[in-house]
C-alpha positions in Angstrom: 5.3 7.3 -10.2 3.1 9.8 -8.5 0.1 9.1 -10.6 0.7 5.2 -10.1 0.9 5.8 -6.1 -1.9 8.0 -6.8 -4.5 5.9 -8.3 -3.8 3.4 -5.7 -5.1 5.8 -3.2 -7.8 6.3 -4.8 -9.2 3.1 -5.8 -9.1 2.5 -1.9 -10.8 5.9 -1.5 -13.8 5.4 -2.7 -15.2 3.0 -0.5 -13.8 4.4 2.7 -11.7 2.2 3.3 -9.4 4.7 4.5 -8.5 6.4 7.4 -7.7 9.7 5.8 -3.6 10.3 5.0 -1.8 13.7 3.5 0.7 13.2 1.4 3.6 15.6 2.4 6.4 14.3 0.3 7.3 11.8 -2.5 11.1 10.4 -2.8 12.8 7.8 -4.8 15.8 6.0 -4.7 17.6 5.5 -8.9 18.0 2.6 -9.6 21.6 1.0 -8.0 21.1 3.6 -5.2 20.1 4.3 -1.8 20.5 8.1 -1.8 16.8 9.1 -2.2 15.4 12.2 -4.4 12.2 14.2 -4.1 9.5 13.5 -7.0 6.9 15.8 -7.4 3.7 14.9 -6.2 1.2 15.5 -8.9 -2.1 13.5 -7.2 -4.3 14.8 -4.5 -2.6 16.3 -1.0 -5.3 14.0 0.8 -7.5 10.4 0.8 -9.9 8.7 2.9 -11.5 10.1 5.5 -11.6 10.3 9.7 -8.8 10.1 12.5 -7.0 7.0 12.9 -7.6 5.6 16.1 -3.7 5.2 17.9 -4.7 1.1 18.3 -4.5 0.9 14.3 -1.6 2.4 13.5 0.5 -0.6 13.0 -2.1 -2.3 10.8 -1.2 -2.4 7.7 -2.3 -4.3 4.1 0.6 -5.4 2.1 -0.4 -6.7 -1.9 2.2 -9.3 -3.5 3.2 -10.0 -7.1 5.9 -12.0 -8.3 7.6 -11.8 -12.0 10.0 -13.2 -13.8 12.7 -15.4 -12.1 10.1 -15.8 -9.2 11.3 -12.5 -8.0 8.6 -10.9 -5.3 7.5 -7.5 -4.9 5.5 -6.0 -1.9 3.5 -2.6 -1.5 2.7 -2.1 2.1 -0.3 0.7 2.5 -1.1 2.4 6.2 -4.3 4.0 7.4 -6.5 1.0 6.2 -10.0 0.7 7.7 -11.3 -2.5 8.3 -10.4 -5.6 11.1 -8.6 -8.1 10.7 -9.7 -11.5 9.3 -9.0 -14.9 11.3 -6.3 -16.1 8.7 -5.0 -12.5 7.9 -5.8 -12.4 4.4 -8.6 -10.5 2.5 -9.6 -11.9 -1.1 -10.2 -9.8 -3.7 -13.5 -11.7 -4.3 -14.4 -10.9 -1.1 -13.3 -6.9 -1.4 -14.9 -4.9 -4.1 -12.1 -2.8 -2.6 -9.4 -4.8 -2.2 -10.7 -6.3 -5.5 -10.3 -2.8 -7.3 -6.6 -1.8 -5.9 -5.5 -5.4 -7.0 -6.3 -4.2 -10.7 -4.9 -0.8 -10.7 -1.5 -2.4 -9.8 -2.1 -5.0 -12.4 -2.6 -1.8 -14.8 0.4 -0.1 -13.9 3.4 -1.7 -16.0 6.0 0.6 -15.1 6.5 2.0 -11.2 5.3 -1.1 -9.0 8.5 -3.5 -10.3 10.3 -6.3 -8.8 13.7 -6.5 -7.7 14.7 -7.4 -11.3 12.6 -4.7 -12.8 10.0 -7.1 -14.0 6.6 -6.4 -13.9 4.8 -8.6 -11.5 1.8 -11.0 -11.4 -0.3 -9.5 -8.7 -1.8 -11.9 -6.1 -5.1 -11.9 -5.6 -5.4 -11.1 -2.1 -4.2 -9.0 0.8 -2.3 -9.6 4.0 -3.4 -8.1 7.2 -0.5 -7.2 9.7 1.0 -5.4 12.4 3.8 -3.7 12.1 6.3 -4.6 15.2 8.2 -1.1 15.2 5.0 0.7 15.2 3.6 -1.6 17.9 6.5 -0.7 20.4 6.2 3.0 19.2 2.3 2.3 20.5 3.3 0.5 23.7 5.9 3.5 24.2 2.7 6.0 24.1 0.6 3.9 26.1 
């Protein structure tokens, strides 16, 4: 798990695409629970690069993969650098990138799973959001 989470990090490392994030913990919830349990984290303690300015903070890029029984999965990631595109989306043809993170997932076959433990068929794009509870944290601050 951490070496999955890890190389997703670090295909979107590379490019700075990044604002830089430090990993301070790892948990998982078994499957059939929601009690969580510490993993050890076995990847680097940090990726990208540069403060975060406070008005990103609730921008996130989410990938989507769907697998058997048309069951979707999600992996929201934080600390992306880039703006966001009129229609919200980013195309891996149009993302070396985005591109590159898009086939990491596709290579992991056993951590990024749907909710029936399938292993999904990435999409080949990103969404660009906004995260409402970390825009009224913002507004709170502001």
């Amino acid at each position: 798990m951490s070496s999955a989470i890890g190389g997703l990090l670090t295909s979107l490392d590379g490019d700075a695409a990044l604002y830089q994030l430090d990993v301070i913990s790892l948990e998982r919830a078994p499957t059939g629970s929601n009690e969580r349990e510490p993993v050890e984290w076995e990847g680097d303690p940090t990726y990208g690069s540069g403060n975060m300015p406070e008005v990103d903070s609730p921008r996130f890029i989410a990938f989507s993969g769907r697998g058997t029984g048309n069951q979707q999965v999600r992996v929201f990631l934080y600390g992306w650098v880039g703006t966001s595109p009129d229609n919200f989306r980013i195309a891996a043809g149009d993302d070396a990138t985005i591109e590159a993170a898009i086939a990491t997932l596709t290579a992991v076959t056993n951590t990024f799973l749907t909710a029936g433990l399938n292993t999904p068929i990435w999409k080949p794009y990103v969404n660009v959001g906004f995260n409402a509870y970390f825009q009224r944290k913002q507004r709170l601050i502001a």
